[in-house]
TORVEX-259125 format. One record per residue (C-alpha): residue in one letter; x, y, z. Coordinates in steps of 0.1 Angstrom, whole numbers, plus 2048, in hexadecimal, padded with zeros to 3 digits. Example, Ala and Ser with C-alpha at 12.3 -4.5 7.8 and 13.67 -1.06 7.14 Angstrom:
% residues 2
A87B7D384E
S8897F5847
% end
This chain:
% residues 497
XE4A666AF7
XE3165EAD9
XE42668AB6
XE4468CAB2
XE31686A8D
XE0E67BA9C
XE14697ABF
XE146AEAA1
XDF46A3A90
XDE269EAB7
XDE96C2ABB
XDDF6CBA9A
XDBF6B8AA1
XDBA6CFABF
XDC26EFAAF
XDA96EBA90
XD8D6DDAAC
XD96700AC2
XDA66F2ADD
XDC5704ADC
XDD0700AFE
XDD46DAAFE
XDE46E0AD8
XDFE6F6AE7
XE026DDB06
XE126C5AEB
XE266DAADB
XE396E8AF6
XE3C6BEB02
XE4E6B9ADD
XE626DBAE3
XE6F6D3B08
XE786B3AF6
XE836BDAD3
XE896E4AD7
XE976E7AB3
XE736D5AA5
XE6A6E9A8C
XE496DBA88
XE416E1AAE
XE4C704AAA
XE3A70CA90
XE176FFAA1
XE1E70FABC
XE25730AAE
XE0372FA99
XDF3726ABC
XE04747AC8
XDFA75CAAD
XDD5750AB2
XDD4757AD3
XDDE77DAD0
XDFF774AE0
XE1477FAC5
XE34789AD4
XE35762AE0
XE2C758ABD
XE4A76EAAA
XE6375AAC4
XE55739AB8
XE57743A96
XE79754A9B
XE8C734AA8
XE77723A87
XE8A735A6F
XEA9731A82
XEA970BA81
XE9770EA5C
XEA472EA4D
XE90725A2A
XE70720A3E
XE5C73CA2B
XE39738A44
XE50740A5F
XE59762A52
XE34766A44
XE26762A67
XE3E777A74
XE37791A64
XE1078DA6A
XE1B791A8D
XE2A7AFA88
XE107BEA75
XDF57B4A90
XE067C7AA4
XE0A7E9A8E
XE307DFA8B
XE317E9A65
XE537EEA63
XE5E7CAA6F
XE437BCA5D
XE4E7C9A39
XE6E7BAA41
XE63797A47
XE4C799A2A
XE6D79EA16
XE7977DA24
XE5976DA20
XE587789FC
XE797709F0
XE7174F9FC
XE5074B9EF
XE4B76B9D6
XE2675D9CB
XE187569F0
XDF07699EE
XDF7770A12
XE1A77FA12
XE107979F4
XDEF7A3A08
XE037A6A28
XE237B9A19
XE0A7CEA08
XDF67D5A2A
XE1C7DBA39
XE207F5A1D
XDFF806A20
XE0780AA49
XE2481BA3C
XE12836A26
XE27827A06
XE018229F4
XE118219D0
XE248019DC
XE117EF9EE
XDF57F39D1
XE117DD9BD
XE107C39D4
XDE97C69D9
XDE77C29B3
XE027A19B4
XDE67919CB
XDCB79A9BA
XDD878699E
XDDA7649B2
XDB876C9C2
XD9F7859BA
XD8377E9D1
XD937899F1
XD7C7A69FA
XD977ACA16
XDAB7B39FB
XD977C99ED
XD937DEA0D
XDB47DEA11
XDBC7ED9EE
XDA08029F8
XDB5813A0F
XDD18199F9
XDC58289E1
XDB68429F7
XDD784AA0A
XDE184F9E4
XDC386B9E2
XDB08549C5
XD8F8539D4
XD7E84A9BB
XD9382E9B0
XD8A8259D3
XD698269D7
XD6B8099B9
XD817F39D1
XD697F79F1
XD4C7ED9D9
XD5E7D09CC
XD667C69ED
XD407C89F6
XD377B79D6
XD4C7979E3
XD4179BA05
XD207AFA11
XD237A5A32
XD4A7B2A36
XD487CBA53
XD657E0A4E
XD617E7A2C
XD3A7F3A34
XD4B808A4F
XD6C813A39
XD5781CA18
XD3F830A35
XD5A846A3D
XD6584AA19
XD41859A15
XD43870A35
XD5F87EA28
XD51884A02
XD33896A12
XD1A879A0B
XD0D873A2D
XCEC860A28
XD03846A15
XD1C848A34
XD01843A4E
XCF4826A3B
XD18810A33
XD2081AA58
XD04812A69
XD007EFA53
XD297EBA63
XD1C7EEA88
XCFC7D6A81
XD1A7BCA71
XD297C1A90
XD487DBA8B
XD3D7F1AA9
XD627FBAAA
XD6681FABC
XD6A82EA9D
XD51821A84
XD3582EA9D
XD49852A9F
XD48853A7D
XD2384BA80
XD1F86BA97
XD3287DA84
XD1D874A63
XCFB87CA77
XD0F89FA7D
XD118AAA60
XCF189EA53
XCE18B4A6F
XCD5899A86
XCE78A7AA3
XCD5893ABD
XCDC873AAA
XD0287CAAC
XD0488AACB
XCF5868AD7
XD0E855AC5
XD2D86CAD0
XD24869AF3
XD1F843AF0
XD4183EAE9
XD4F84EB03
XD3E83AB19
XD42819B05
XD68823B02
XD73838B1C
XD9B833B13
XD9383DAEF
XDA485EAE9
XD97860AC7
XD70860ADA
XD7B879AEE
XD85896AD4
XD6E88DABE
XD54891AD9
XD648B3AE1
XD648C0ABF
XD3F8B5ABC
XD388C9ADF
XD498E5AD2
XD348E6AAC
XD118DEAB8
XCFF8F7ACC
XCE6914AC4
XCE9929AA6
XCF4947ABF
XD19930AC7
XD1A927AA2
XD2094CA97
XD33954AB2
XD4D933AAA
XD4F943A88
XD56967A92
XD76954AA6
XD7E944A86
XD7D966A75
XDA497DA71
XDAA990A8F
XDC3998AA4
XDB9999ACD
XDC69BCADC
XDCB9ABB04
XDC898CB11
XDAD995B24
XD96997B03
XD99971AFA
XD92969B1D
XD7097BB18
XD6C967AF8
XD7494AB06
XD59952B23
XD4095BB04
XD4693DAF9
XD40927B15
XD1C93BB1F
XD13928AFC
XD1C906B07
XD048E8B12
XD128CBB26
XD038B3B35
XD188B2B56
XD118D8B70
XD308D1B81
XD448D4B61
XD368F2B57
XD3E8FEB7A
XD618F4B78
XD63906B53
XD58926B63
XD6D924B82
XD8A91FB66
XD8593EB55
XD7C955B70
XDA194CB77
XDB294CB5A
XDCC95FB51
XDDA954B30
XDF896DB2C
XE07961B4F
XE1D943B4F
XE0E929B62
XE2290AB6D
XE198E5B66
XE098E3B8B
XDEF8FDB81
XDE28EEB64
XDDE8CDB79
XDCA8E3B92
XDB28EEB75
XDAE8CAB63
XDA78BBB87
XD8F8D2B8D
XD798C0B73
XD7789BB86
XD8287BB80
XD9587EB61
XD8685BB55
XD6786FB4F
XD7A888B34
XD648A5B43
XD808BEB3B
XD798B9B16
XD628D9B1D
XD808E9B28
XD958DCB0E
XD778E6AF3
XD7490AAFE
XD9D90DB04
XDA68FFAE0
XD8A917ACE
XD99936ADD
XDBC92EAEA
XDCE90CADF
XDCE8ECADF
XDEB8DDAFC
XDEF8F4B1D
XE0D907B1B
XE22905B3E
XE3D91BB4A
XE538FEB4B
XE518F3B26
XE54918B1A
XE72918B2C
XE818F7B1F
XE75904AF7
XE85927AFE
XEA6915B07
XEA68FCAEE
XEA1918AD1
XEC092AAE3
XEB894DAD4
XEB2941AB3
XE90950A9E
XE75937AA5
XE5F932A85
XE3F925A8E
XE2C910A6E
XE0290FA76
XE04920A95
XDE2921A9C
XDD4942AB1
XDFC941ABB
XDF9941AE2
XE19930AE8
XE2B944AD1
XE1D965AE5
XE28956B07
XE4B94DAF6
XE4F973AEA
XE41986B0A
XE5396EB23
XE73963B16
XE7A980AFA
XE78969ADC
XE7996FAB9
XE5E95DAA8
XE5295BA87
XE2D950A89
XE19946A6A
XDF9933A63
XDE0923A47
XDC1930A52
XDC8955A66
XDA9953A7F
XDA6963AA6
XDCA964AB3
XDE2973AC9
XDFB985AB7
XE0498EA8F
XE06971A77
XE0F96EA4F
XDFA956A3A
XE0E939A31
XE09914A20
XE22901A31
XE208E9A11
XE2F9049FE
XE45913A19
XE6791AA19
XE7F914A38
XE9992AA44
XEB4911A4D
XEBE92BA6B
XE9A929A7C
XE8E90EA97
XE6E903A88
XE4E8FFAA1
XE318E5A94
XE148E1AAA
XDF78C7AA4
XDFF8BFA83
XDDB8B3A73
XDD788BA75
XDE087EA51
XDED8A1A44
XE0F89BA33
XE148BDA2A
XE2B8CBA45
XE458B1A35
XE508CDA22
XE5D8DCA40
XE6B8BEA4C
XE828B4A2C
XE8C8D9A29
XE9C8D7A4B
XEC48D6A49
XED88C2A62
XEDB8D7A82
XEBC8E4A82
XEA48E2A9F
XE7F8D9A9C
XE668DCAB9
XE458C7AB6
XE248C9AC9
XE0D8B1AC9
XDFF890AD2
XE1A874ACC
XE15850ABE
XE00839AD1
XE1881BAE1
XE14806AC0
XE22823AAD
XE0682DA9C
XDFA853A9D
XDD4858AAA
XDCF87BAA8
XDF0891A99
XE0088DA7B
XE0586AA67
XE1F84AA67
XE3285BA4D
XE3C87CA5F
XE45868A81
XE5D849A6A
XE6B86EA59
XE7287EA7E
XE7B85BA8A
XE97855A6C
XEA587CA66
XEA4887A85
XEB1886AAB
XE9A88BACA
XEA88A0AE1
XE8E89FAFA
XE70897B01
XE588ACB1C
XE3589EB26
XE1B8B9B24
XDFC8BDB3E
XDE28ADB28
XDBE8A9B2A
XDAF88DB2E
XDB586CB1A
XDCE880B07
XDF8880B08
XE028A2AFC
XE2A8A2AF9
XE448BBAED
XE608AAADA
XE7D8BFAD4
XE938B0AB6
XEB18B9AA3
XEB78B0A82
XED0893A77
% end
């Protein structure tokens, strides 16, 4: 076998020229060879991580720092791994190696901060943003980054500064055009949003969401044919994307004649319906003002309502009925049911089934319900299983049985209640208030749409509150909802340690 020095520089030859394949074919000769060859491990390992084969990569890198524990890299790219894959926690840690190590490597204080801003802990990963910055201030990834921090801190303005700084090193940066466009859609300046977005797409982010966010800015700048255009193209582009799909729904449930506007606000307005049957009839006024672009939906919609009857407990096998009724579910046409449902009623189905499993679960105890919405589940709980239910809400609107105002921010928790939380707002950190209030004992019931498989929340709540539920409390169960399409609705039923 040729000397494992100049096998090492071959493959390195190959890697720099592209050829990975034929670089990794040396390296795993040296390694069935020399399995303790650090240097082979390492190549190979980087060959990994290049290749998007990451959890192959950490094992290289693993056995690395077994045979070299003071090999710093080896922790560094670990932790890269780790964070490629939305794996914040492990990441931080191996930064921590990596940086005890080596406390003044550029890239182990910009990935450690990255690590910490994953983990909504802004004020210290700006710390380590700022220790980079000092080694090299003409990173505009570094700027974005910082960006980001410093809004999950609430400093926009601060900010704004960082995204332009970024562009100022770096026009052409993508994700900065399409980060500092959403940082204008959500400051109200949407001509200034359409531009930095649109520039992103033309640089060639035409990620799911920079072109949603494009929609959405066209939205509110009153070109509703523009966003409608660029809703709908999503969907189609990204037919898995469960963020195109609500969005999309929420659009198709805004847009429409002046006639469905007022009528959305006079559900928004504080009242209390008398029978069920006089939400069904909203919900049917409601639907007459919809436009969609597929008959059969609509069909299906109207079929739905002329058989609805909310105040019955219906089991998991009806509400599969009703979404099948609306196709191929790859074609999300029961987002016009789910549009016209969520307006009037709520936003997961209830079933007979889960009632049953949250009645038993609260065991006779008062259920207090924090933003419960028009408070159909609640309703269902107190008519069919003779519960006692404390309901409350931010914003009192079109509901279904007697609610007290109540900022769940400022709330105080009963320690004897089970608390209810459904669809807690993406990236609202409020309702920890509730959480940290809770004594040990106490059961929580939460419904919603979980973490996607990487652990990171799409559309309900934020990384914080799941780490929180994940570290101070104990999951009793778990029961899969009927969903809509695309979506994963879940009750998870937890006590707390």
């Amino acid at each position: 076998m040729a000397n494992v020095n100049q096998l090492i520089e071959k493959a390195a030859l190959y890697f720099h020229k592209g050829r990975l394949r034929e670089a990794e074919d040396i390296c795993r000769k040296i390694l069935k060879q020399q399995p303790r060859s650090t240097d082979a491990l390492n190549m190979s390992g980087i060959i990994q991580a290049q290749s998007g084969n990451f959890h192959m990569a950490i094992e290289h890198f693993t056995k690395l720092l077994k045979f070299d524990p003071g090999h710093a890299a080896a922790a560094e790219n670990i932790a890269r791994c780790y964070l490629a894959t939305g794996q914040a926690k492990l990441a931080h840690d191996f930064y921590e190696q990596a940086l005890s190590k080596n406390p003044s490597s550029y890239m182990a204080l910009f990935g450690q901060g990255c690590a910490l801003m994953m983990l909504e802990r802004p004020k210290e990963s700006l710390l380590l943003f700022d220790r980079a910055q000092l080694i090299n201030p003409q990173n505009a990834l570094l700027h974005l980054n910082k960006a980001t921090a410093l809004i999950q801190l609430g400093d926009l303005d601060a900010a704004l500064a960082s995204f332009r700084q970024s562009l100022a090193i770096d026009d052409n940066l993508a994700e900065a055009h399409s980060r500092i466009g959403e940082l204008y859609l959500k400051t109200g300046k949407y001509d200034l949003s359409e531009s930095h977005l649109g520039k992103a797409i033309a640089l060639g982010n035409d990620s799911p969401e920079t072109e949603l966010d494009l929609a959405e800015a066209f939205e509110l700048n009153g070109k509703l044919a523009q966003a409608r255009r660029h809703y709908r193209s999503v969907t189609e582009k990204y037919p898995g994307s469960q963020n195109a799909y609500t969005r999309f729904d929420q659009f198709l449930l805004r847009s429409g004649s002046p006639e469905k506007k007022k009528f959305l606000e006079h559900l928004a307005s504080d009242h209390v319906f008398s029978e069920w049957s006089e939400a069904v009839d909203a919900a049917r006024q409601l639907a007459e003002h919809y436009e969609y672009h597929d008959s059969d939906a609509v069909d299906a919609l109207n079929r739905f309502l002329d058989a609805y009857e909310p105040g019955v407990l219906h089991e998991r096998d009806w509400w599969r009925e009703q979404l099948a009724s609306f196709g191929d579910p790859a074609l999300g046409h029961d987002k016009l049911l789910r549009s016209v449902h969520s307006a009037v009623f709520c936003w997961s189905l209830p079933d007979r089934e889960t009632l049953e499993e949250i009645a038993r679960f609260a065991d006779h105890a008062r259920l207090h319900s924090y933003g419960a919405g028009a408070g159909v589940w609640e309703r269902l709980l107190i008519e069919h299983f003779d519960m006692d239910i404390m309901a409350t809400e931010y914003v009192l609107r079109h509901r279904f049985l007697t609610m007290t105002f109540e900022d769940y921010s400022k709330a105080v928790v009963d320690a004897d209640d089970v608390i209810l939380i459904s669809w807690i707002v993406r990236d609202d950190t409020n309702i920890l208030n509730i959480f940290e209030q809770m004594r040990p004992g106490q059961k929580l019931v939460l419904i919603g749409e979980p973490p996607d498989e990487q652990g990171i929340p799409r559309i309900c709540a934020s990384r914080r509150i799941y780490d929180l539920l994940e570290d101070g409390f104990s999951r009793f169960k778990t029961i899969p909802l009927v969903s809509y399409s695309l979506l994963n609705d879940t009750v998870d039923l937890y006590i707390k340690k």
